[in-house]
Structures are given as C-alpha cells and as structure tokens.
C-alpha positions in Angstrom: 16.7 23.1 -15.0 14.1 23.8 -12.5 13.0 21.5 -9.6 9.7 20.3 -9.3 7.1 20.8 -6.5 6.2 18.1 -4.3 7.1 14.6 -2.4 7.7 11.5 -3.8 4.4 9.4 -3.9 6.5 7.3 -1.7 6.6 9.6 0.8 3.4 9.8 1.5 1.4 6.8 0.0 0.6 5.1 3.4 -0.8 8.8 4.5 -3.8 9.5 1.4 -7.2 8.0 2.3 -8.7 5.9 -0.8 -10.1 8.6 -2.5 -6.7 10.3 -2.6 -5.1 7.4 -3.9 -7.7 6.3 -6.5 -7.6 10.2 -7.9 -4.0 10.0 -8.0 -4.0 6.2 -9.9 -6.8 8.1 -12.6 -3.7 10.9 -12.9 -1.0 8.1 -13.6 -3.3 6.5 -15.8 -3.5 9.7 -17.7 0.1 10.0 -18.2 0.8 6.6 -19.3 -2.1 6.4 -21.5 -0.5 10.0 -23.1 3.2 8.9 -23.0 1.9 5.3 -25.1 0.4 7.4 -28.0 4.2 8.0 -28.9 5.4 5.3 -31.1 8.2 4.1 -33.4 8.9 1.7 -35.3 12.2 0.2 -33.6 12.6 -1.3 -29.9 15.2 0.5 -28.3 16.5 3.9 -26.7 14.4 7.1 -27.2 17.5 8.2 -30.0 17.7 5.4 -31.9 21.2 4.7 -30.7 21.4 0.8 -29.2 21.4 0.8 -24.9 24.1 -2.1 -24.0 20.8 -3.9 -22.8 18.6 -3.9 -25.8 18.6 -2.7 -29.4 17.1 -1.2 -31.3 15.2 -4.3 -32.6 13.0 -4.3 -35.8 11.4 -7.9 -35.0 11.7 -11.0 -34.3 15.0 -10.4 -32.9 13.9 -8.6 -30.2 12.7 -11.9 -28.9 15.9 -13.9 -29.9 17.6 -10.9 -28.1 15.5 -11.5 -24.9 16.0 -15.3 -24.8 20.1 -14.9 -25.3 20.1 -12.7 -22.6 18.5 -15.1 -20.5 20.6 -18.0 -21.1 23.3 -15.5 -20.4 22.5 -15.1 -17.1 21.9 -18.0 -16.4 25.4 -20.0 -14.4 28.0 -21.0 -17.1 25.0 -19.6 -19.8 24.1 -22.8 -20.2 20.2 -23.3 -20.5 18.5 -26.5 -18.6 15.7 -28.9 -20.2 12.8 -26.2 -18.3 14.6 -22.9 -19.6 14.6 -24.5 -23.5 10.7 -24.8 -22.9 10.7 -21.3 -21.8 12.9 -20.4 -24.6 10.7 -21.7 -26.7 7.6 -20.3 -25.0 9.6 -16.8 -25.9 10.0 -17.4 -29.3 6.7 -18.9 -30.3 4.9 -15.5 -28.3 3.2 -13.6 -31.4 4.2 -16.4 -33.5 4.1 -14.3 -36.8 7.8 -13.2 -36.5 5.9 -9.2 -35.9 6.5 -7.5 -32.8 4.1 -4.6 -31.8 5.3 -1.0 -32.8 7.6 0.5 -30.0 5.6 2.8 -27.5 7.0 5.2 -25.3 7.6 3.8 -21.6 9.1 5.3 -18.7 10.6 2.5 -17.5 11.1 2.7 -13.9 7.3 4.2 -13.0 7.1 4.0 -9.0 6.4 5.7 -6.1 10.0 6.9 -5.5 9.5 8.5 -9.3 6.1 9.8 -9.1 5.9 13.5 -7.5 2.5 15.0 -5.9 1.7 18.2 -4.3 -1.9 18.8 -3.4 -3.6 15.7 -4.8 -1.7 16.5 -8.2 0.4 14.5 -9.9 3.0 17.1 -10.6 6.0 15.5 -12.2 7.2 11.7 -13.1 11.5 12.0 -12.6 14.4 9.5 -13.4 13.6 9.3 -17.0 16.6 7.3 -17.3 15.7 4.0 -18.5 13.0 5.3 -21.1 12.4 4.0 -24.3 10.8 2.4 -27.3 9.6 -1.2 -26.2 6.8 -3.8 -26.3 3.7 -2.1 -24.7 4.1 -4.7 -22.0 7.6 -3.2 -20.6 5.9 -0.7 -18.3 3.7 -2.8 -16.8 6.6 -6.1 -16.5 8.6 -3.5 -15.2 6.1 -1.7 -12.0 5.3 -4.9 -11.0 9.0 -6.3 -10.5 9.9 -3.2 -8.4 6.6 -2.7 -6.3 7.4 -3.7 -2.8 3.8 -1.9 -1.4 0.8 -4.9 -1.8 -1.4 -2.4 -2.4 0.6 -0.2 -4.7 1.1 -3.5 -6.4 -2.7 -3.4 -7.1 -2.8 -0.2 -8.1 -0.4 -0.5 -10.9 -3.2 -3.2 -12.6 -5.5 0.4 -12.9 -3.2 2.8 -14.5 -1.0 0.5 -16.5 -2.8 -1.5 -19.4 -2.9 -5.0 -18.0 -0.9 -8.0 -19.4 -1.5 -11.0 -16.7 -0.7 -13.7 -18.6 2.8 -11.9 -20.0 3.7 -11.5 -17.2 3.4 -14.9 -15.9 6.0 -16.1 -18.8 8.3 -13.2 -17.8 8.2 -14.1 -14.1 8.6 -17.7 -15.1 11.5 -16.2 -17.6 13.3 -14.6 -14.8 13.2 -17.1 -11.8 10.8 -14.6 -9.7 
C-alpha cells in the first residue's frame, strides 16, 4: 500500500482563498458525482454481507429498519406520542413501499478525509463506512459531522442536495 501525497483539507481549509476552495468543491463534486454512478440493487455494505448497522435491505424494510433503530435508542426503547408521528413520517416517505437503487457513498466525506496537494484533490481516505445506501446518506451524513460554517455550505455544492430529508432526519435524530 502506498501513502498518498498531500494534507488533509482540514489542514489547510481556513488557509485557501475562495477561488481555491470553490476549485477544490468542483473536484469533490467530481468524485461524488463519479462514485454515485455505481449502483446495486441492495442497501447495505459494498460485499453484500449485512454491517451490524444496516442490511442489506431490498425495500421497504430499509425504512422499518431505520425507524426500529430509532426507537431503540431511544431511553427504555420506548417511542413517545411525537417520535410515532415521526415514525410514521418515516414510513410514509416514498410511500410506494420502493426504495431508490443503492449508490455508492463514502460515508464519512470531510475535511479530515479529503487529501490535497497543489489545488488537487489527490485522494479521499477512511473508506470505512462505505456502502450501498439511499442517495441521500452522503449528504445526511457531511452535514451531521461538519463543524466548519462554511464548509457546512460547501457540502450543499458538491453533494446532490436533499433539504427537506434532511429536515426529517434531523427531526428523526433529536439534532
């Protein structure tokens, strides 16, 4: 295994000047975009095999899967009269029992993960929580870890957008 050239994005975010940061948002934008166009037809870990999180799923139990999961964590697992609305609100998302077809996502995409060396993205590390999922994982995901305001805005450019999902799923989580 070879290491890869460059600093973490995290490194040196506060350093680039807009330009540098835009160019280096079109470059993430890239990857994701290129990453997404790999798709399966289950929810779950890049071999098929279930994670102890999550599946893999086929459909509608995906979102069955999410909900338990929530009630599990939530004291004693018992749900309240607002988190069976928001179950519900779970369940009746793409109300046709379908789920999307799994894309690709990396699963952990910040600037601790993201390598540059001259203006270049040149590697995206700690593939460790990859996998199949809804295409909204990614962005869910970079938003919940961004700590940087302005990162956090960035992450609306280079990761397709889902505002309202992630509403529900902050809503979902007690954020």
């Amino acid at each position: 295994m070879d290491k890869i050239d460059g600093k973490t994005l995290s490194s040196c975010w506060k350093y680039l000047s807009p330009n540098e940061r835009y160019s280096i948002v079109q470059q993430l934008q890239s990857h994701v975009l290129e990453w997404r166009k790999l798709r399966s037809s289950f929810l779950g870990s890049v071999d098929a095999l279930p994670p102890k999180q999550y599946g893999p799923f086929q459909s509608l139990e995906y979102k069955h899967a999410v909900a338990e999961a929530l009630r599990l964590s939530r004291p004693d697992g018992v749900w309240g009269e607002a988190e069976e609305m928001l179950k519900e609100q779970i369940l009746s998302y793409d109300a046709d029992g379908s789920i999307s077809p799994g894309v690709m996502t990396h699963g952990d995409l910040r600037p601790g993960n993201i390598l540059i060396q001259d203006g270049v993205v040149s590697g995206i590390i700690d593939w460790g929580e990859t996998g199949y999922s809804l295409p909204e994982r990614e962005f869910f995901s970079a938003k919940r870890i961004a700590i940087d305001k302005i990162w956090m805005k960035m992450i609306d450019h280079f990761i397709p957008s889902f505002q309202e999902e992630y509403k529900l799923w902050d809503k979902s989580t007690g954020q």
